[in-house]
N, CA, C and O atoms as CSV, one atom per row, in Angstrom:
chain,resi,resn,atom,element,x,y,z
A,1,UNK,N,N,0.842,-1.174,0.000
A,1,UNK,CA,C,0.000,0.000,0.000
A,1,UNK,C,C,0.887,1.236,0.000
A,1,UNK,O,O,1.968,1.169,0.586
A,2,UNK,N,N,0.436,2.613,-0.747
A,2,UNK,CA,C,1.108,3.854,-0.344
A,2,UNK,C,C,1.490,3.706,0.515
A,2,UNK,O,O,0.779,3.188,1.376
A,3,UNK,N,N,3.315,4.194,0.921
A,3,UNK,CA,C,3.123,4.693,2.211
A,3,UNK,C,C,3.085,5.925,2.883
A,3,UNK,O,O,3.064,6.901,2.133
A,4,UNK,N,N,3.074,6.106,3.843
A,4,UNK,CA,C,2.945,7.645,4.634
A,4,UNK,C,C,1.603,7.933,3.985
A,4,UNK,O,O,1.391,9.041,3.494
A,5,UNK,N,N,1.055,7.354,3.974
A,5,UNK,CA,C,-1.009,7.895,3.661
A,5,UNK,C,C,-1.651,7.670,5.082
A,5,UNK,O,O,-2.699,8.240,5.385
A,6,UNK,N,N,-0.842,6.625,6.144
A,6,UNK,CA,C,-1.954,6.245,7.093
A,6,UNK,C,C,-2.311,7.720,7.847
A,6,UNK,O,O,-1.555,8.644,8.146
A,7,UNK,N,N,-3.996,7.540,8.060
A,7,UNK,CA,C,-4.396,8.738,8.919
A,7,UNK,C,C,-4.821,10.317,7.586
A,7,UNK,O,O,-5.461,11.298,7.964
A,8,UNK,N,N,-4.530,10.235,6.789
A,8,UNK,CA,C,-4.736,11.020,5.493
A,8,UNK,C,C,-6.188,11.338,5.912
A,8,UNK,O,O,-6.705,10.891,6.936
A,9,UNK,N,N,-6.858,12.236,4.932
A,9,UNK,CA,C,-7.772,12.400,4.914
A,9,UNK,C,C,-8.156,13.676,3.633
A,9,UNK,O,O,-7.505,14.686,3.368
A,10,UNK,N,N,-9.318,13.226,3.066
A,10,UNK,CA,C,-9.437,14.418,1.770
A,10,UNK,C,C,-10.821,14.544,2.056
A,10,UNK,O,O,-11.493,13.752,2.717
A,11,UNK,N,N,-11.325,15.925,1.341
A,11,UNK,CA,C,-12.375,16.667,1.019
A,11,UNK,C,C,-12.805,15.999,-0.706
A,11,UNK,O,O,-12.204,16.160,-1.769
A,12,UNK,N,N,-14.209,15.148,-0.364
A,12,UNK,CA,C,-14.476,14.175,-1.398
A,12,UNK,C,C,-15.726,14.844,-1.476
A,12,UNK,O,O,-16.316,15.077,-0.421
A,13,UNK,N,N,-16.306,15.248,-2.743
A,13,UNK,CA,C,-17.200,15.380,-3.402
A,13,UNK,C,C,-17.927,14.585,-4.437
A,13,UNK,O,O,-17.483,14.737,-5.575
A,14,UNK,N,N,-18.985,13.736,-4.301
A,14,UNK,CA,C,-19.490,12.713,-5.006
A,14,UNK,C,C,-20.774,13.965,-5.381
A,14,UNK,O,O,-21.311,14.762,-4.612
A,15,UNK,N,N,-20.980,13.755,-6.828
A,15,UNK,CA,C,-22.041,13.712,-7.412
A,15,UNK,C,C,-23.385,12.411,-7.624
A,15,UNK,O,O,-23.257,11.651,-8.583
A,16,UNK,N,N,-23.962,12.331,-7.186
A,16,UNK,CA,C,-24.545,10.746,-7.449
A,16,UNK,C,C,-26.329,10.855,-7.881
A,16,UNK,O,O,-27.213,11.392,-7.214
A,17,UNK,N,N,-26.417,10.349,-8.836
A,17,UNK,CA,C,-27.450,10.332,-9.143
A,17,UNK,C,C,-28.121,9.036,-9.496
A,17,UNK,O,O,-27.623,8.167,-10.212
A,18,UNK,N,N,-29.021,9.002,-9.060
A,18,UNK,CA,C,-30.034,7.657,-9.121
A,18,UNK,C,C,-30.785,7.594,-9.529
A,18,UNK,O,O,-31.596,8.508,-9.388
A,19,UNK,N,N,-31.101,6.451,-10.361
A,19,UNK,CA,C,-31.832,5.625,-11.186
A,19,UNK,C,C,-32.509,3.991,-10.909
A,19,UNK,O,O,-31.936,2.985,-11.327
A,20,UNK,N,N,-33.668,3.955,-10.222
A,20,UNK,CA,C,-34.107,2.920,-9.402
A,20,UNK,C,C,-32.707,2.446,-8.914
A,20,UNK,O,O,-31.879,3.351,-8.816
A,21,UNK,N,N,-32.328,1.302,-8.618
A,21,UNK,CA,C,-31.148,1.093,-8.171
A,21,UNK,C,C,-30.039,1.456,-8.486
A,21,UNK,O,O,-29.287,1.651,-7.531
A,22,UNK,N,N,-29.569,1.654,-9.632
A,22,UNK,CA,C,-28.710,1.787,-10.305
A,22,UNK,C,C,-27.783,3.310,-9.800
A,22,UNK,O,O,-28.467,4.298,-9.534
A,23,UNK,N,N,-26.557,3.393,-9.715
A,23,UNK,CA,C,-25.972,4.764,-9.388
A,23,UNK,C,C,-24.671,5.105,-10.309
A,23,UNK,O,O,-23.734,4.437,-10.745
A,24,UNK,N,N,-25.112,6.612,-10.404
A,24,UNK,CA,C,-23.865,6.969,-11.536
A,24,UNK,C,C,-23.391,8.615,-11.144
A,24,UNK,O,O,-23.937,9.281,-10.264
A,25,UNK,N,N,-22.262,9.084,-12.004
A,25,UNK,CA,C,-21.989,10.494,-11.566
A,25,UNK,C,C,-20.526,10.510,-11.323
A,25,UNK,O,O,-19.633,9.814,-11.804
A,26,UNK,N,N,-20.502,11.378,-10.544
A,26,UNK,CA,C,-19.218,12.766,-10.788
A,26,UNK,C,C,-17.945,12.468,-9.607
A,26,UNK,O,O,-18.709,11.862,-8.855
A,27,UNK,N,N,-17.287,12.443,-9.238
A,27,UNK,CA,C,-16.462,12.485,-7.935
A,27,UNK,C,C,-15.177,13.500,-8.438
A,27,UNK,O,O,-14.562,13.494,-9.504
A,28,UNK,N,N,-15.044,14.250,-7.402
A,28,UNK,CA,C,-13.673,15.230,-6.979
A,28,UNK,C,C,-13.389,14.901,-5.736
A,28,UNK,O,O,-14.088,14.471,-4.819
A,29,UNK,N,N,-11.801,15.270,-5.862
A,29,UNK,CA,C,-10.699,15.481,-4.662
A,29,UNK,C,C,-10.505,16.795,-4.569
A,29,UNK,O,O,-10.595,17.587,-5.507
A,30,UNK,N,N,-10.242,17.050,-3.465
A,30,UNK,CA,C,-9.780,18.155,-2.343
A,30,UNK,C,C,-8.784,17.627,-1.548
A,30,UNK,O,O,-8.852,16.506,-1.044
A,31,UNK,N,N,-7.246,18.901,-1.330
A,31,UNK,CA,C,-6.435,18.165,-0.525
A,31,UNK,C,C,-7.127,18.399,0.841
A,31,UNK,O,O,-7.979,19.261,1.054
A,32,UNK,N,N,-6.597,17.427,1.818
A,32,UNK,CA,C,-7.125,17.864,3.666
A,32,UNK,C,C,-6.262,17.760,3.805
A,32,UNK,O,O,-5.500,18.630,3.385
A,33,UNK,N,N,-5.628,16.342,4.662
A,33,UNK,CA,C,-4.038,16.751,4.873
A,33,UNK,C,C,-3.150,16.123,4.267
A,33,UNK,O,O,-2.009,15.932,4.687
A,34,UNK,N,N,-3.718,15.656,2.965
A,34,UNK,CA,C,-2.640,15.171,2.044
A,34,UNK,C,C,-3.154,15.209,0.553
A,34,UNK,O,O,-4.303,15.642,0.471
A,35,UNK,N,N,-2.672,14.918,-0.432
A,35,UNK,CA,C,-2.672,14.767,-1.331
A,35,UNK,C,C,-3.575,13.673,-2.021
A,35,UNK,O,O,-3.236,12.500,-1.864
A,36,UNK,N,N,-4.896,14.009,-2.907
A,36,UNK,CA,C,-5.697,12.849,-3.722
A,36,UNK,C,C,-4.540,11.738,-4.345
A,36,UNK,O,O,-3.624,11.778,-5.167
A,37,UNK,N,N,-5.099,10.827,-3.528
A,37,UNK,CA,C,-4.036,9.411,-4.674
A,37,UNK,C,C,-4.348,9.398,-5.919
A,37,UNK,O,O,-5.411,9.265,-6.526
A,38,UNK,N,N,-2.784,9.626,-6.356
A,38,UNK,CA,C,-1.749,9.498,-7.325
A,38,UNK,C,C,-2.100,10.883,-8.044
A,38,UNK,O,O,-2.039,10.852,-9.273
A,39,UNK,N,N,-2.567,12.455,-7.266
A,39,UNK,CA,C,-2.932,13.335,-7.366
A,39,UNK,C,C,-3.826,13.764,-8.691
A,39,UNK,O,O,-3.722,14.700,-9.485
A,40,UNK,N,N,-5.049,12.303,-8.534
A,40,UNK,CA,C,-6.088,12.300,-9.155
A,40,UNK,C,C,-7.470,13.385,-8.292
A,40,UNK,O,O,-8.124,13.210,-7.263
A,41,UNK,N,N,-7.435,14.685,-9.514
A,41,UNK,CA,C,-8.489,15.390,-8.568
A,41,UNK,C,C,-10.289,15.380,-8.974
A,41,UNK,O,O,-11.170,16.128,-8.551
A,42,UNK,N,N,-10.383,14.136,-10.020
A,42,UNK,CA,C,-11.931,14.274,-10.799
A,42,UNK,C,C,-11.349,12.613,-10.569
A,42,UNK,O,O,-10.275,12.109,-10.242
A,43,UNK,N,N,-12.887,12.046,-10.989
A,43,UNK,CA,C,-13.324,10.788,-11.664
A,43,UNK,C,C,-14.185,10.484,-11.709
A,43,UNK,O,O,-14.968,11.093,-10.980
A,44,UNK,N,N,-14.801,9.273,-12.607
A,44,UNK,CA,C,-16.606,9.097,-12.651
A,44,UNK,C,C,-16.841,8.021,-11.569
A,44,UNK,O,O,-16.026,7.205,-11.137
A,45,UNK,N,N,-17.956,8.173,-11.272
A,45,UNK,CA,C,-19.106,6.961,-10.814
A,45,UNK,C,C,-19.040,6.160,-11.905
A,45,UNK,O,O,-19.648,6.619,-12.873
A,46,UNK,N,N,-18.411,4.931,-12.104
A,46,UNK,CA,C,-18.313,3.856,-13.341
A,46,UNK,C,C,-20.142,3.098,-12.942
A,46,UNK,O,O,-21.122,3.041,-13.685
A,47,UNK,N,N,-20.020,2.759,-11.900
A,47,UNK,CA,C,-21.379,1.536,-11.763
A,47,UNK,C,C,-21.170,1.777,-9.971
A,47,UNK,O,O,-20.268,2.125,-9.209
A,48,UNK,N,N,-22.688,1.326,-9.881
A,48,UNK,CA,C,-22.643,1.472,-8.165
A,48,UNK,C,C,-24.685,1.176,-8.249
A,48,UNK,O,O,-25.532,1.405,-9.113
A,49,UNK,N,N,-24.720,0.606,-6.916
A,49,UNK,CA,C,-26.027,0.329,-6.534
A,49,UNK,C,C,-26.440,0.289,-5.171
A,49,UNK,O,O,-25.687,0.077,-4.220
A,50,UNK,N,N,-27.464,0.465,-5.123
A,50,UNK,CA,C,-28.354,0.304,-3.247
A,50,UNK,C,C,-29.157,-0.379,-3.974
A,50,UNK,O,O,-29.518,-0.575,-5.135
A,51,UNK,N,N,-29.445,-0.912,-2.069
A,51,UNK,CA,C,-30.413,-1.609,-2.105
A,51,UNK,C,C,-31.180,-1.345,-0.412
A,51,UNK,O,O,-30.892,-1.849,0.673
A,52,UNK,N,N,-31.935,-0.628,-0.690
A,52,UNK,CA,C,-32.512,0.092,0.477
A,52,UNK,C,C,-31.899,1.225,0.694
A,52,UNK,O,O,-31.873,2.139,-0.130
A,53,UNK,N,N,-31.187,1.271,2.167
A,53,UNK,CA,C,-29.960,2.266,2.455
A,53,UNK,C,C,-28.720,1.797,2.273
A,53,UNK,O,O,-27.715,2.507,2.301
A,54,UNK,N,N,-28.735,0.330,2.040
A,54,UNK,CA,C,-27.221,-0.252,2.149
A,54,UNK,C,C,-26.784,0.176,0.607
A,54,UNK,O,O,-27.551,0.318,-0.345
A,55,UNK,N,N,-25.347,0.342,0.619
A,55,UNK,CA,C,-24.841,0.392,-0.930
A,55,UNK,C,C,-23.588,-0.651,-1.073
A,55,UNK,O,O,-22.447,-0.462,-0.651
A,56,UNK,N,N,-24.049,-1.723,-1.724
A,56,UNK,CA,C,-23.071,-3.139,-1.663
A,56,UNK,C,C,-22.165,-2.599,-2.470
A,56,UNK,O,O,-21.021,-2.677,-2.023
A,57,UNK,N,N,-22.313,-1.897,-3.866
A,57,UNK,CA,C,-20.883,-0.728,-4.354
A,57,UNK,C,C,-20.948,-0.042,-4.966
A,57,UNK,O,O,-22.030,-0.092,-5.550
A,58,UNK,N,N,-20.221,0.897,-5.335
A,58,UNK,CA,C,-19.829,1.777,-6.213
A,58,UNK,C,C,-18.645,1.564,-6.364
A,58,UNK,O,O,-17.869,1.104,-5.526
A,59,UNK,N,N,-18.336,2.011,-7.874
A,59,UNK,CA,C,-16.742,2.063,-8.458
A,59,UNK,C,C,-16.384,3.358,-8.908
A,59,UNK,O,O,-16.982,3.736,-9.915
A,60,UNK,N,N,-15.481,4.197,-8.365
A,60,UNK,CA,C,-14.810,5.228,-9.293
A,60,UNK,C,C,-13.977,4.818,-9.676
A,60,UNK,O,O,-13.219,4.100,-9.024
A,61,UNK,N,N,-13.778,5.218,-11.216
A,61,UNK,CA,C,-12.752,5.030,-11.996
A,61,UNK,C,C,-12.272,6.772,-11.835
A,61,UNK,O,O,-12.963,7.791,-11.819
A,62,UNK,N,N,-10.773,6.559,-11.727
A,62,UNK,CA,C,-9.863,7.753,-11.328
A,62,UNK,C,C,-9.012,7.645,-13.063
A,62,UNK,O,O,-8.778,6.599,-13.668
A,63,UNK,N,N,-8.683,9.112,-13.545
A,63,UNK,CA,C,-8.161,9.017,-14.774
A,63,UNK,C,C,-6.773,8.264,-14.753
A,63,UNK,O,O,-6.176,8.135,-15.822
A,64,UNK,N,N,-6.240,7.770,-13.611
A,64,UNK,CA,C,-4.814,7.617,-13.861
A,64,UNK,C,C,-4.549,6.199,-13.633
A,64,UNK,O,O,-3.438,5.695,-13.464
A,65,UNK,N,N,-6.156,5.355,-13.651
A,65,UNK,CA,C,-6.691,4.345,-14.290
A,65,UNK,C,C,-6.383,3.542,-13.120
A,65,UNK,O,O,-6.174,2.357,-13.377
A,66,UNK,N,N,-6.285,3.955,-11.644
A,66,UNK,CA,C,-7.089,3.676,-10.545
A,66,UNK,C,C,-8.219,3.325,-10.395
A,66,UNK,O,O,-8.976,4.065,-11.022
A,67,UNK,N,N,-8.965,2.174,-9.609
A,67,UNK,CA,C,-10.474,1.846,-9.069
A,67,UNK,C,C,-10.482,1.874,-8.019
A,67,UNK,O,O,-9.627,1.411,-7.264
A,68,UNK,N,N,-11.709,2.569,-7.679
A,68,UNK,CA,C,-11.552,2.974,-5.695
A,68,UNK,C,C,-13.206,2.167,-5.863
A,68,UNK,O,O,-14.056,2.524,-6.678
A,69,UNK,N,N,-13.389,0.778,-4.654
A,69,UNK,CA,C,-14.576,0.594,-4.521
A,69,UNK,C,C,-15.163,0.647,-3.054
A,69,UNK,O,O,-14.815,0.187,-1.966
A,70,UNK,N,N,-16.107,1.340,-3.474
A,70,UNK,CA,C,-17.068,1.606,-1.795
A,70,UNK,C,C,-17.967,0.700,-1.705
A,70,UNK,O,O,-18.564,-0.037,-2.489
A,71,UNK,N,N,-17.946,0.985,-0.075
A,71,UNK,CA,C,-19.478,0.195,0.470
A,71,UNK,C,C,-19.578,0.650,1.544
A,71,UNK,O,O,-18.663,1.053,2.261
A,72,UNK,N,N,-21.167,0.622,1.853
A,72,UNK,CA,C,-21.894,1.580,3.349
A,72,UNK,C,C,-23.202,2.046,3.418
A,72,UNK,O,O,-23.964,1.590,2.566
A,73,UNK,N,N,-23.492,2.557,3.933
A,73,UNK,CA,C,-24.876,2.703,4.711
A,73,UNK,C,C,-25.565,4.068,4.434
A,73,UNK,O,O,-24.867,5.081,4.389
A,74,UNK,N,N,-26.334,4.105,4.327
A,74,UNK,CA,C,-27.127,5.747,4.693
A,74,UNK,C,C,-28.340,5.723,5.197
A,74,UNK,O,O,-29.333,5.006,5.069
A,75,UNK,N,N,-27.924,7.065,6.059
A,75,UNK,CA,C,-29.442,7.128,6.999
A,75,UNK,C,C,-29.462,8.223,7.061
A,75,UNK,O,O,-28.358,8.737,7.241
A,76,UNK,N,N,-30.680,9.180,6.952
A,76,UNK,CA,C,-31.170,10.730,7.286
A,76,UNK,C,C,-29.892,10.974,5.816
A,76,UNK,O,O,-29.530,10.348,4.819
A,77,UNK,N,N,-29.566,12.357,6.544
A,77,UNK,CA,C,-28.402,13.194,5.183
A,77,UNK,C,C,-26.966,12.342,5.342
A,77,UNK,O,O,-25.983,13.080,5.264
A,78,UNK,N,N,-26.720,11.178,5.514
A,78,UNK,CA,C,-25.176,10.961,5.487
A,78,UNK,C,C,-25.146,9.773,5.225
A,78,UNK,O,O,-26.054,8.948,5.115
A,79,UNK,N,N,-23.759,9.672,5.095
A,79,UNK,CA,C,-23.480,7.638,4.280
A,79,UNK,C,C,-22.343,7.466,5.007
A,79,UNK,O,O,-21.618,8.458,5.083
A,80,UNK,N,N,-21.866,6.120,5.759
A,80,UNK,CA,C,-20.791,5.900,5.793
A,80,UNK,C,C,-20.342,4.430,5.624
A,80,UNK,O,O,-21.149,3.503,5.678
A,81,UNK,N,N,-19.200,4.285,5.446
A,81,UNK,CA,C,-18.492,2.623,5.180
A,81,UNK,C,C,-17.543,2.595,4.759
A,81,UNK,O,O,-17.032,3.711,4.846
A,82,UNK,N,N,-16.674,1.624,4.110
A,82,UNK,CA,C,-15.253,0.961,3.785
A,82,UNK,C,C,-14.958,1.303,2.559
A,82,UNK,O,O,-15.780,1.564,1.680
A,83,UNK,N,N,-13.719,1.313,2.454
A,83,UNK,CA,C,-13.347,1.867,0.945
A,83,UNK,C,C,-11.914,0.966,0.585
A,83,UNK,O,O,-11.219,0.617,1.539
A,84,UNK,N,N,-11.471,0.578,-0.903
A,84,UNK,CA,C,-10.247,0.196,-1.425
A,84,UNK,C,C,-9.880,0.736,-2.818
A,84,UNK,O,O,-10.806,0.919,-3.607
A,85,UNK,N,N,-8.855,0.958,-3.126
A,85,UNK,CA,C,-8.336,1.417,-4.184
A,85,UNK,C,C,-7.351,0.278,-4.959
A,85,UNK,O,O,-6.529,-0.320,-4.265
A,86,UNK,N,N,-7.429,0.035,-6.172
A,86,UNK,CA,C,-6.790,-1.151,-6.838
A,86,UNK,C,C,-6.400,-0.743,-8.055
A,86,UNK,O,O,-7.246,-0.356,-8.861
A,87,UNK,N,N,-4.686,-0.775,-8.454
A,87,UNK,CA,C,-4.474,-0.995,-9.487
A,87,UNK,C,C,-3.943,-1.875,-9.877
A,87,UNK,O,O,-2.963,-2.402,-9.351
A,88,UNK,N,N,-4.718,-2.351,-11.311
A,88,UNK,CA,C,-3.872,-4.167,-11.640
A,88,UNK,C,C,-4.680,-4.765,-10.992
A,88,UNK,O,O,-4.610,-5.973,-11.217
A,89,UNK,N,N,-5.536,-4.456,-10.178
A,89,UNK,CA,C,-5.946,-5.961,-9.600
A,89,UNK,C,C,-5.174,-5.927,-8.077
A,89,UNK,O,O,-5.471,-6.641,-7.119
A,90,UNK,N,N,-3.910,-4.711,-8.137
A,90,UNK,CA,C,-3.330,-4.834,-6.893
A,90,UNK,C,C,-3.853,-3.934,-5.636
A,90,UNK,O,O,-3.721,-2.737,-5.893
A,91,UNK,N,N,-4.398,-4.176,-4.378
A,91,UNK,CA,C,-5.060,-3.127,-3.544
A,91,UNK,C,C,-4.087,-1.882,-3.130
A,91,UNK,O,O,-3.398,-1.969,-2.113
A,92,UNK,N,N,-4.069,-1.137,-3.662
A,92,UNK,CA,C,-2.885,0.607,-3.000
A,92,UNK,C,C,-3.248,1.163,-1.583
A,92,UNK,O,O,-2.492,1.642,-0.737
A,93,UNK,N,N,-5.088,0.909,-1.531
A,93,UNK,CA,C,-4.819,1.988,-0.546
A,93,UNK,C,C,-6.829,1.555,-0.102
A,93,UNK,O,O,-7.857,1.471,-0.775
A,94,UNK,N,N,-6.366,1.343,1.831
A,94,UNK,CA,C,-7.944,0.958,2.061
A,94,UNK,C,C,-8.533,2.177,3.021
A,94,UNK,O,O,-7.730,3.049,3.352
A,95,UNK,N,N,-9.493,2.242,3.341
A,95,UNK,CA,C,-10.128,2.987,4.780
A,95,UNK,C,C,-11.313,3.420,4.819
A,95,UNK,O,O,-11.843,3.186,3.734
A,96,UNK,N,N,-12.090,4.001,5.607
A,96,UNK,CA,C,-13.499,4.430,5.563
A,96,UNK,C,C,-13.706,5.878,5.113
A,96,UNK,O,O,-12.726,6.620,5.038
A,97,UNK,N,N,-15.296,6.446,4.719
A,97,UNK,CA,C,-15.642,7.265,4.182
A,97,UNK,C,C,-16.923,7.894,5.383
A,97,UNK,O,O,-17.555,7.360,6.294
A,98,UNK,N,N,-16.889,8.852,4.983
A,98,UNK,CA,C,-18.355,9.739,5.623
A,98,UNK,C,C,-18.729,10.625,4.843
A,98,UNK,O,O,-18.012,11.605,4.643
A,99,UNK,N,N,-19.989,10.466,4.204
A,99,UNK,CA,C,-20.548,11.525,3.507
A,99,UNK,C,C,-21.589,12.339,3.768
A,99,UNK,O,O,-22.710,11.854,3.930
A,100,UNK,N,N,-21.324,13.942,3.860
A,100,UNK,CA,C,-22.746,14.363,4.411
A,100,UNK,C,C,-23.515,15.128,2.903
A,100,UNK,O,O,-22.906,15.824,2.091
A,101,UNK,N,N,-24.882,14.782,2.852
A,101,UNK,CA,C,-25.470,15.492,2.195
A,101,UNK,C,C,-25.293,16.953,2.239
A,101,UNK,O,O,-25.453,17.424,3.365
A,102,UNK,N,N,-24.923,18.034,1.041
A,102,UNK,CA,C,-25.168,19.533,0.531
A,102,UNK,C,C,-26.690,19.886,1.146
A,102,UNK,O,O,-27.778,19.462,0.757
A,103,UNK,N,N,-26.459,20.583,1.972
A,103,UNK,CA,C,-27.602,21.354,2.326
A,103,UNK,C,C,-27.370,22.594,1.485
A,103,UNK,O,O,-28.175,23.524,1.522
């Protein structure tokens, strides 16, 4: 995995839009106290789905041909759960997410 990332943290902006189950859309990076991996600052929502509140995944594809896949929960305005990043097939980089809904 990267090193010197443990404890990192970025300002993540998901666009997400839904379509009965189905989820698609926008994602940006923001530095917090480090740097977007592999200082990828856009990428799309490739495929992603719920099922209720749970979301078994989403995939961003990052241009520098990185896959970051999520999974987690939402309740009221926020989502949270587990995250991995893979290139090759090889895992770079894991940890959790919190998302609050744009008021």
């Amino acid at each position: 995995m990267a090193r010197g990332r443990c404890n990192a943290y970025r300002l993540i902006t998901m666009n997400i839009v839904q379509n009965g189950s189905d989820l698609s859309g926008s994602y940006t990076c923001a530095y917090g106290n480090m740097v977007c991996l592999g200082d990828a600052n856009t990428g799309t929502i490739a495929t992603g789905r719920v099922d209720g509140s749970y979301m078994p995944d989403l995939r961003i594809q990052l241009p520098t041909g990185v896959d970051c896949l999520y999974q987690g929960h939402f309740t009221n305005n926020q989502g949270e759960g587990g995250y991995m990043c893979l290139v090759g097939g090889r895992m770079i980089e894991q940890g959790s997410w919190l998302l609050k809904r744009k008021t």
